[in-house]
C-alpha positions as CSV (number, residue, x, y, z in Angstrom):
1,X,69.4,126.0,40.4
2,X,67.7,123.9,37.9
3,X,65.2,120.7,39.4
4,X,66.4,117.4,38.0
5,X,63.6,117.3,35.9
6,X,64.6,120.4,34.1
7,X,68.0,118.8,33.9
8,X,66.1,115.4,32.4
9,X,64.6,117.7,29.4
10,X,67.8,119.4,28.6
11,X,69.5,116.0,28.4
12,X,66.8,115.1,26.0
13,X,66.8,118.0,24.0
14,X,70.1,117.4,23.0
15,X,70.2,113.7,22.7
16,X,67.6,114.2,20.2
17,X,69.7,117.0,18.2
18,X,72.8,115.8,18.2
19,X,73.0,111.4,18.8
20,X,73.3,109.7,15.8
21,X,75.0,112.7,13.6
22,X,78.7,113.9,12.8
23,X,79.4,117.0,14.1
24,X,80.6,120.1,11.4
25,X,81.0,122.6,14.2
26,X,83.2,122.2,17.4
27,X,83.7,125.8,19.2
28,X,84.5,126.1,23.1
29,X,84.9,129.5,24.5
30,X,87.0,128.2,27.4
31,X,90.7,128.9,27.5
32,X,91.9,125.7,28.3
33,X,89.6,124.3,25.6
34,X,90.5,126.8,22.9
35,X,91.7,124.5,20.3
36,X,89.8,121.3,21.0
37,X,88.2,120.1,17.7
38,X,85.4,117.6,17.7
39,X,84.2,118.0,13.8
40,X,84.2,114.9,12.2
41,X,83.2,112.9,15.4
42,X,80.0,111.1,15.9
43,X,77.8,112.1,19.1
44,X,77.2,108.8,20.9
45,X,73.9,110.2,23.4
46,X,73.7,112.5,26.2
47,X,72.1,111.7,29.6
48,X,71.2,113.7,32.6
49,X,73.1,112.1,35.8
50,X,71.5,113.8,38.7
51,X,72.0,118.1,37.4
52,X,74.9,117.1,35.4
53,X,74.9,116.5,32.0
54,X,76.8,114.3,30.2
55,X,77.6,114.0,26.1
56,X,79.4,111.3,25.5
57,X,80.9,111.6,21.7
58,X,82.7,109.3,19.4
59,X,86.3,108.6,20.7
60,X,85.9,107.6,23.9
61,X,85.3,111.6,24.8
62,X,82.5,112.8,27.4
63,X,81.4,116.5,27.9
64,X,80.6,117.6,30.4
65,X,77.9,120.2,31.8
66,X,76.5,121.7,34.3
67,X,74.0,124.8,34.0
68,X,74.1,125.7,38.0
69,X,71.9,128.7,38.2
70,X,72.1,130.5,34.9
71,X,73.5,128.2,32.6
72,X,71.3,126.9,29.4
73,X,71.5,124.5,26.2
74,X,69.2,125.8,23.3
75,X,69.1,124.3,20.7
76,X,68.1,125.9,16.8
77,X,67.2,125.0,13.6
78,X,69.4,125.9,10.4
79,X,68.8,129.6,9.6
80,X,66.7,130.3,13.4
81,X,67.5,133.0,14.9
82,X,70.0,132.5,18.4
83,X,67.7,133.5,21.3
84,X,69.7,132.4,24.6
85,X,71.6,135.5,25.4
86,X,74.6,137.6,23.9
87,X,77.3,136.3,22.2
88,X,79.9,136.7,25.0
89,X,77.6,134.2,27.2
90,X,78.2,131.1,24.4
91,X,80.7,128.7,26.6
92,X,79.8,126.1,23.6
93,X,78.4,125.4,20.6
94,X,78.0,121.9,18.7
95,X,76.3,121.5,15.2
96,X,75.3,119.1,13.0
97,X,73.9,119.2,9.5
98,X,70.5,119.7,10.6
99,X,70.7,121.2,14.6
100,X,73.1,123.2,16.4
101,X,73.2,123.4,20.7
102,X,74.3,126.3,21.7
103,X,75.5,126.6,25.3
104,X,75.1,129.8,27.5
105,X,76.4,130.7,30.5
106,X,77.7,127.2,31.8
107,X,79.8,127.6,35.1
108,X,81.3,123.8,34.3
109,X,82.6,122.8,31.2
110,X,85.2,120.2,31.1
111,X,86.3,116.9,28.9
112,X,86.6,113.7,30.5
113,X,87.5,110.3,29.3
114,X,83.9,108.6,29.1
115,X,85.9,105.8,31.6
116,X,86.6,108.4,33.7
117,X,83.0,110.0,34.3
118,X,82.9,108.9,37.8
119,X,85.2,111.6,38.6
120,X,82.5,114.2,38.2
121,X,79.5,112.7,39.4
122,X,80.5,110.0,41.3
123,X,79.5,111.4,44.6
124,X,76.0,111.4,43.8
125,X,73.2,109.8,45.7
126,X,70.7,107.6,43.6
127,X,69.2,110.1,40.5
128,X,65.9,110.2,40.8
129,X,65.3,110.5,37.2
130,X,67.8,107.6,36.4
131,X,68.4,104.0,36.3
132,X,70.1,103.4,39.3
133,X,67.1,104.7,41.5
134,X,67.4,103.4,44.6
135,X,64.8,104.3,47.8
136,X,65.9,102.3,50.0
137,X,69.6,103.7,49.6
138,X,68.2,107.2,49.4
139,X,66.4,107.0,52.6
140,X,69.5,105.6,54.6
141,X,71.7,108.2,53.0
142,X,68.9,111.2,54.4
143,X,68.6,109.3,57.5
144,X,72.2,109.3,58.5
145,X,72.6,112.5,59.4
146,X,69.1,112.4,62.0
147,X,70.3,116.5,63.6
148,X,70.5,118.0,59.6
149,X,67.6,120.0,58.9
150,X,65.5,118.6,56.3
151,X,65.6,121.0,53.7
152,X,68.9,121.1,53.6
153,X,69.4,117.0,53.5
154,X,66.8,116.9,50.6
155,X,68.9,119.5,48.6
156,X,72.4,117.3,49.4
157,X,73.1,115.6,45.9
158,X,75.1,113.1,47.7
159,X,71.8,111.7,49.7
160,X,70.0,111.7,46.3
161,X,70.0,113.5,43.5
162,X,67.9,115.7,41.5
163,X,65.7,117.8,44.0
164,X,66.1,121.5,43.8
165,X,64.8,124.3,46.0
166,X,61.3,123.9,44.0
167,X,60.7,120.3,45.4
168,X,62.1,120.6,48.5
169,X,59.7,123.3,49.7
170,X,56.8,120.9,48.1
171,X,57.9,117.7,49.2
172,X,58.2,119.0,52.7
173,X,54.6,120.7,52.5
174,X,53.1,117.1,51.0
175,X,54.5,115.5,53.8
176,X,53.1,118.1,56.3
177,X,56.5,119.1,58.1
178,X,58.3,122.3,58.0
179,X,61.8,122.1,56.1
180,X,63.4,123.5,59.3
181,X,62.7,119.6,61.3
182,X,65.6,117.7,61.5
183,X,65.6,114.6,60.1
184,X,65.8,112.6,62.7
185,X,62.2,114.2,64.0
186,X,60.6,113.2,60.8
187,X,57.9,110.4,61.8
188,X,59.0,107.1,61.1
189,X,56.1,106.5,58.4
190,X,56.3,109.8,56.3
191,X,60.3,109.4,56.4
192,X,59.0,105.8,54.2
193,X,56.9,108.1,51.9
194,X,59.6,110.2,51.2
195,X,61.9,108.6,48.3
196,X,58.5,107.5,46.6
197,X,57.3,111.2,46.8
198,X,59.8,112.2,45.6
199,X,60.4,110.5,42.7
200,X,56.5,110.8,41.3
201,X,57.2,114.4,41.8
202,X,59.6,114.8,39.0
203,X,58.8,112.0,36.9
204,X,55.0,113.9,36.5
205,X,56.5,116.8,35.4
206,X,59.8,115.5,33.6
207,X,57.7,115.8,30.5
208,X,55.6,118.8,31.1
209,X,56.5,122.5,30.1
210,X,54.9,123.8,33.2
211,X,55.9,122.0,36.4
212,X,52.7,121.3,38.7
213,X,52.6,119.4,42.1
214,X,48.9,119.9,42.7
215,X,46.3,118.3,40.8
216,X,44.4,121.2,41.3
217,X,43.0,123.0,38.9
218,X,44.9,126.9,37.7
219,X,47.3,126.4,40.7
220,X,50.9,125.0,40.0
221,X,52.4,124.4,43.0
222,X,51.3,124.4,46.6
223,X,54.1,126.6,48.4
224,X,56.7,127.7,46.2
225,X,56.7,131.2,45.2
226,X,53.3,131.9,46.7
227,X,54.2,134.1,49.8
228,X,52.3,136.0,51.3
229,X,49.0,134.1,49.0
230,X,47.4,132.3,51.2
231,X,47.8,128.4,51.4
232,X,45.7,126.8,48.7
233,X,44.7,124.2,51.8
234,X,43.8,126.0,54.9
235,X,44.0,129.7,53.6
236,X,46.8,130.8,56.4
237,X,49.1,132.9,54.6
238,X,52.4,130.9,53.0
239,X,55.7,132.6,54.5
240,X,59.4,132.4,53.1
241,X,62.5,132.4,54.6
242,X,66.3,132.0,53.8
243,X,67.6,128.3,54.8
244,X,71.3,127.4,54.3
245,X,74.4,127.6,56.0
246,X,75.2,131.1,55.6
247,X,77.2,130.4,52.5
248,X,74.2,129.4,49.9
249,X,70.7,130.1,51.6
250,X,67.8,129.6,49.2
251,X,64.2,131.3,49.5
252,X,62.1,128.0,50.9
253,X,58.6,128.3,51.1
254,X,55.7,126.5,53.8
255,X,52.6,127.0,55.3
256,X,52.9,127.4,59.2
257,X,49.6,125.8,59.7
258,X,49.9,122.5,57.3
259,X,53.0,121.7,58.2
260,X,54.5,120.5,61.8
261,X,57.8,121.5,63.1
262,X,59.9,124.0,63.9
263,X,60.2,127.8,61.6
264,X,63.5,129.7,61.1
265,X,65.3,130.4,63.8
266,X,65.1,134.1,65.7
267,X,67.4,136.2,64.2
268,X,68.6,134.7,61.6
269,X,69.2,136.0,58.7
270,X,66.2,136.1,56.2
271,X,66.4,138.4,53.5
272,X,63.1,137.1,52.2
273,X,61.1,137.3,55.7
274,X,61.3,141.2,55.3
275,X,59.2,141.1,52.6
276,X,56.6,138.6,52.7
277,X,56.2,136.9,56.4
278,X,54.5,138.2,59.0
279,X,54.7,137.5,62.4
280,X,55.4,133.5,62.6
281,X,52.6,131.6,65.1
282,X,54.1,129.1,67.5
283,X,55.5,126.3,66.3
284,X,54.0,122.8,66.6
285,X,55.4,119.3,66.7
286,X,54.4,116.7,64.3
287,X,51.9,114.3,64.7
């Protein structure tokens, strides 16, 4: 699932193709949106509200996105060629005079009354990425829940929203805990560093092409995707395992040696440990 800050630049992207200008083309490939028609109409902006989007057009008319895993908005020049996939995977497409989005793949598509946005992303915790960015409320919403594992509080939209399985491996490995610790183990003073974290996490890299948590030099990221490479601090080897409730588990990443706390449980199920992790050394507590 796309991080918020990939949800920030998609936002952009179209805000700066289609705001301001009267649409000439309206087609939605959804049945119940067959023979909607928004030619004529005036796009107002579109903003990212946690990994929704949201294009709010002239009329009082909001549409609303959502790419999940595979979804996309691409956006082309007059005459360049479509590159986003085959024709049956267009969900929508919106031109202008001078740009036209074209969106692929997109597991939510709806229309709301712009009023009426609430409905969709109402439950959200504070957005990162947004204006109502709130720590304070995002660390009470994390802390609440003190026997949830921590990965799978920091991927909850509703404690705040924006971080995707990317970040929460990282944020958990630059606050030197495994994403298996419950939250209510997490120290008192690196639970306070969290929301800040965080937040310079994604708003680093909500302009950049290539998403780095580092610093260092030629290395990206310090956990995620790097099993079995070994850690780019202490040189143990990173291991991944499946977390999640058995309905939507998600490859997370950490170093066994940098960070405190408890790994995946025995027996499990890891579809990922197979591959890459060796045998896991003892767990320790945090400091």
């Amino acid at each position: 699932m796309p991080e918020g800050d990939t949800v920030w630049q998609a936002a952009r992207r179209l805000h700066d193709a289609l705001a301001g200008q009267v649409l000439t083309r309206s087609d939605l490939r959804v049945p119940k949106y067959a023979t909607v028609d928004l030619t004529g109409r005036a796009v107002l902006n579109t903003v990212a509200r946690g990994k929704h989007l949201l294009t709010r057009v002239e009329g009082g008319v909001t549409l609303h996105s959502h790419l999940r895993m595979e979804g996309a908005w691409k956006v082309y020049a007059p005459g360049e060629r479509w590159r986003g996939g085959p024709a049956h995977q267009i969900r929508v497409i919106l031109g202008t005079a001078d740009r036209t989005a074209v969106g692929y793949r997109l597991p939510v598509l709806e229309f709301l009354h712009t009023s009426a946005e609430e409905r969709a992303v109402g439950h959200l915790g504070p957005d990162l990425l947004g204006p109502d960015w709130d720590p304070e409320r995002a660390l009470a919403n994390l802390l609440a829940d003190p026997a949830r594992q921590l990965g799978e509080a920091l991927l909850d939209q509703r404690n705040l929203a924006g971080i995707g399985n990317v970040y929460k491996s990282e944020v958990c490995f630059l606050l030197g805990v495994t994403p298996w610790l419950t939250v209510g183990a997490l120290p008192a003073d690196r639970a306070a560093k969290l929301p800040a974290l965080a937040k310079k996490l994604l708003e680093v890299n909500r302009e950049r092409v290539v998403r780095r948590t580092t610093g260092l030099p030629h290395q990206d990221l310090f956990v995620y995707g790097r099993a079995p490479r070994p850690c780019l601090r202490c040189r143990t080897s990173v291991r991944v395992a499946d977390q999640g409730d058995g309905s939507q588990e998600r490859p997370t990443y950490w170093c066994p040696t940098c960070q405190a706390g408890p790994a995946p449980a025995p027996g499990s199920p890891q579809r990922w440990r197979e591959r890459y992790a060796r045998t896991s050394p003892p767990s320790r507590k945090p400091d």
